[in-house]
C-alpha positions as CSV (number, residue, x, y, z in Angstrom):
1,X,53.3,-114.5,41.6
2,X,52.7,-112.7,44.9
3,X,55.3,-111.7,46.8
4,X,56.0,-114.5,49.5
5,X,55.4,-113.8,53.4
6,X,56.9,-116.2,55.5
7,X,60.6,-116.1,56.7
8,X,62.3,-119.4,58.3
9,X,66.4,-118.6,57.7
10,X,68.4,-121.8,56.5
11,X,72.2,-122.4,57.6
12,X,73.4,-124.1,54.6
13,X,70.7,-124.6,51.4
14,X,70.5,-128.0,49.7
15,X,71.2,-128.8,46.1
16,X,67.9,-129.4,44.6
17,X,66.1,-128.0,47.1
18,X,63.0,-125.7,46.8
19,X,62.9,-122.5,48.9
20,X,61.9,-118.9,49.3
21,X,65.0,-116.3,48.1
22,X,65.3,-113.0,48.5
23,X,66.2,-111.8,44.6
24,X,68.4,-109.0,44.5
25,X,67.5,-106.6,42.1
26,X,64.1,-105.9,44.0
27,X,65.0,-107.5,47.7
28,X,61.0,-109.7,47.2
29,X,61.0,-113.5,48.0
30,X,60.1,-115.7,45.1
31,X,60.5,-119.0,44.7
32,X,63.9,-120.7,43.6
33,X,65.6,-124.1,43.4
34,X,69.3,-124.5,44.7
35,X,71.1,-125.1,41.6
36,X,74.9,-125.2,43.2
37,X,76.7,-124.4,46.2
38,X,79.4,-121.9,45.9
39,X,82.3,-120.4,48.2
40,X,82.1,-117.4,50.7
41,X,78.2,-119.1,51.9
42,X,77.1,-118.3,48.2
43,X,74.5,-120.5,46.2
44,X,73.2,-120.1,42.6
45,X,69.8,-121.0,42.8
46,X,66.9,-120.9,39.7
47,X,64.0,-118.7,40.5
48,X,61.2,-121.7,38.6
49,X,58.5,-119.1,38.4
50,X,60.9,-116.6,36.1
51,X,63.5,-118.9,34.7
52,X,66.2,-116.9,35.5
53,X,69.5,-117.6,37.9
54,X,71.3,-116.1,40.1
55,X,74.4,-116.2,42.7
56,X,73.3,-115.0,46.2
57,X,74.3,-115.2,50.1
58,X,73.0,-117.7,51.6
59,X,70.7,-115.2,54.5
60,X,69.2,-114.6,51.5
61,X,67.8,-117.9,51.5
62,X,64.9,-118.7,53.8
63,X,62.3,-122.1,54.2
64,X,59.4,-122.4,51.8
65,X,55.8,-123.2,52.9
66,X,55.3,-127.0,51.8
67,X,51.4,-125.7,50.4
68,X,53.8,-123.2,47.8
69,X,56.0,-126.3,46.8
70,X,53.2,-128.5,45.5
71,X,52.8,-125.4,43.0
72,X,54.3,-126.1,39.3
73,X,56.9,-124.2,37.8
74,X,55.6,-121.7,36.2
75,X,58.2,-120.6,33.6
76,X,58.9,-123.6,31.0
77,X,61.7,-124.2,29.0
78,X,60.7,-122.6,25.1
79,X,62.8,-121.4,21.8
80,X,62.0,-119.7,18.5
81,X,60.0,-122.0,16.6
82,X,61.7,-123.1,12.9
83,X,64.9,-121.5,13.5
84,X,68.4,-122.9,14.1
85,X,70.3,-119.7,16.3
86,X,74.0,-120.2,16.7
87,X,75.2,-121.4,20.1
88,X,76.7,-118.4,22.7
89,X,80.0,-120.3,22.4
90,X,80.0,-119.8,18.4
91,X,80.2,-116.7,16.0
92,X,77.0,-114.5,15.8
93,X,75.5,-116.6,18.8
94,X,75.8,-113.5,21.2
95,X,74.5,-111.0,18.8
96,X,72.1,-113.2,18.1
97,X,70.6,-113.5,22.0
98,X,71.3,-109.7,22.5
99,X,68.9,-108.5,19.4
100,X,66.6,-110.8,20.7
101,X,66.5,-109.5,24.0
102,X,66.4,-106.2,22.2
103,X,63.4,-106.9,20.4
104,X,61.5,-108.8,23.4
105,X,62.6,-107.1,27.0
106,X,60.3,-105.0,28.8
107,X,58.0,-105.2,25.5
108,X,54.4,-106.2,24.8
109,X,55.0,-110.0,23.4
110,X,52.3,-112.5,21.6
111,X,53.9,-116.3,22.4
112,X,52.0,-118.8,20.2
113,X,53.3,-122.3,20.9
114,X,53.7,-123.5,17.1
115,X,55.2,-127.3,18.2
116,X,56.3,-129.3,21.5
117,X,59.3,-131.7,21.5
118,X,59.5,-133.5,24.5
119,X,59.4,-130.7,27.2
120,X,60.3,-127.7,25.3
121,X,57.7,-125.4,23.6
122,X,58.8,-123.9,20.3
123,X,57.2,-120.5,20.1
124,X,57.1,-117.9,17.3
125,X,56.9,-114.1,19.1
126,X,55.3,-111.2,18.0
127,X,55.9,-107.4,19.4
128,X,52.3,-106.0,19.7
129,X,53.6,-102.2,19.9
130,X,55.2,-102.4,16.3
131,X,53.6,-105.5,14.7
132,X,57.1,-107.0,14.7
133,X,57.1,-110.9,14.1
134,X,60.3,-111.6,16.2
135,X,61.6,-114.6,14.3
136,X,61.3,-113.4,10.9
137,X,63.6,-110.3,12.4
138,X,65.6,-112.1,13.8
139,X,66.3,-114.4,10.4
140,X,66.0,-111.2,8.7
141,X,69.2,-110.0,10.6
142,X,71.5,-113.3,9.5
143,X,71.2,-114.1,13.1
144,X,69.6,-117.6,12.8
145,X,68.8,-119.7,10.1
146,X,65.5,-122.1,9.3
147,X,65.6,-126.0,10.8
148,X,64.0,-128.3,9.1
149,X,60.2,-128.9,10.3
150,X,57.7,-131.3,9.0
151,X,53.7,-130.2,8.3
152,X,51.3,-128.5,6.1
153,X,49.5,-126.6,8.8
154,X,53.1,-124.4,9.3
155,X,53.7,-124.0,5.5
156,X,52.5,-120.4,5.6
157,X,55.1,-119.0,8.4
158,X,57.9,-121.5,6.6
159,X,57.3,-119.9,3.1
160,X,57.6,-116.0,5.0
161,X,61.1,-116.9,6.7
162,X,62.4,-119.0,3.5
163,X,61.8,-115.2,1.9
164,X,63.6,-114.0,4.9
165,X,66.3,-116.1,5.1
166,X,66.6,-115.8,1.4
167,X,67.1,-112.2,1.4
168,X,70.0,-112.2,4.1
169,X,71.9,-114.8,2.2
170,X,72.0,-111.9,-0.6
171,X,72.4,-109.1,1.5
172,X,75.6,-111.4,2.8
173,X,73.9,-110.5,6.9
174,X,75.2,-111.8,9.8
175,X,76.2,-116.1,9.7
176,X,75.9,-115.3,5.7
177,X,78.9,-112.6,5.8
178,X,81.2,-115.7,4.0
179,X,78.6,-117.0,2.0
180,X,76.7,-120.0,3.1
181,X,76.9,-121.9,6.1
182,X,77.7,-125.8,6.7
183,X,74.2,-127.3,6.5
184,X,73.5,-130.0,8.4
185,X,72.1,-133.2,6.5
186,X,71.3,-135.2,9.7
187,X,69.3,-132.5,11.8
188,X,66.5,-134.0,13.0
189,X,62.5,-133.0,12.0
190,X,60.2,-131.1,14.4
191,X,56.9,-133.5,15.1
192,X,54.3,-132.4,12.6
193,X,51.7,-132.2,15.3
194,X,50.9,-128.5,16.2
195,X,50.7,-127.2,19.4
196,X,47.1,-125.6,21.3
197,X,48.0,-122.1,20.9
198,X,48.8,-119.9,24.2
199,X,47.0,-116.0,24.7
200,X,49.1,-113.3,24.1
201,X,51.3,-112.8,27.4
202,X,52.6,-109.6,28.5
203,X,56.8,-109.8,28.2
204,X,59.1,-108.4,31.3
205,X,62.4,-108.5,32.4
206,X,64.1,-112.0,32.8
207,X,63.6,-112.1,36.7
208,X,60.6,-112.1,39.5
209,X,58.3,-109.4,40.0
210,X,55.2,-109.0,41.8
């Protein structure tokens, strides 16, 4: 998204309120939602073109142009298709979101949107540079394992990670060190309906740019 032009200062932001913020890492205005007031005039606010957060000053907030907040969000809430990735808060979930930001950041990424439950888009990745189908890597690694999903039309990608998965269970890799892991009998299935499939999308860094 362009830069935006327009500078109005705000006193004291709104929770829940649309405006234009300066981002810090590149000092550009882009469009953010106040997610929380904080102490010392702070605010964490959502940038909803990026999907990334942030805690700044409030003069870093200014008024948005009510034409730019009739725009959608432009960034949507999306995980790995088929796999179950442990939580930050549990063992393996932090290696788990750094290798993925290792094999996605400031790379070439194909996003094909496998399913859609409710409002979040379940993706599998690929790295264009090396050919590298993100989610079988990241299985690969012990560092997330497959979720039960319904359909014939995603039986080819399932039987490729079962492989995967397989093969970490006997190399003992990451959540497999101790052997198996508690399965979960009453995880819900994924809908069976597939997705429309998106173009391949050029990754960045989790924040604005130009």
């Amino acid at each position: 998204m362009k830069q935006l032009e327009t500078t109005t200062e705000v006193a004291a932001p709104t929770v829940g309120q649309l405006y234009r913020v300066q981002f810090t890492e590149d000092d550009k205005f882009y469009r953010a939602r106040v997610v929380k007031l904080l102490p010392n005039n702070e605010a964490e606010v959502k940038y909803i073109d990026y999907g990334n957060t942030e805690k700044v000053a409030y003069s870093r907030v200014t008024r948005l142009e009510a034409s730019l907040g009739t725009l959608a969000p432009q960034a949507q809430l999306s995980q790995l298709a088929f796999l179950r990735c442990p939580s930050m808060s549990e063992e393996y979930g932090e290696d788990s979101a750094d290798y993925l930001r290792e094999l996605v950041l400031d790379r070439p990424v194909q996003a094909n949107v496998e399913y859609k439950d409710n409002d979040v888009l379940f993706l599998t990745l690929y790295e264009t540079e090396s050919d590298t189908f993100v989610n079988s890597a990241i299985v690969s690694a012990g560092l997330a394992r497959l979720e039960k999903v319904r359909g014939r039309q995603f039986e080819s990608l399932l039987e490729k990670l079962r492989v995967d998965e397989k093969t970490a269970r006997q190399q003992h890799n990451g959540i497999w060190q101790y052997g198996d892991v508690d399965s979960d009998d009453d995880e819900p299935l994924r809908p069976q309906r597939r997705a429309p499939q998106t173009a391949a999308k050029q990754s960045g860094k989790p924040a604005p740019k130009k």
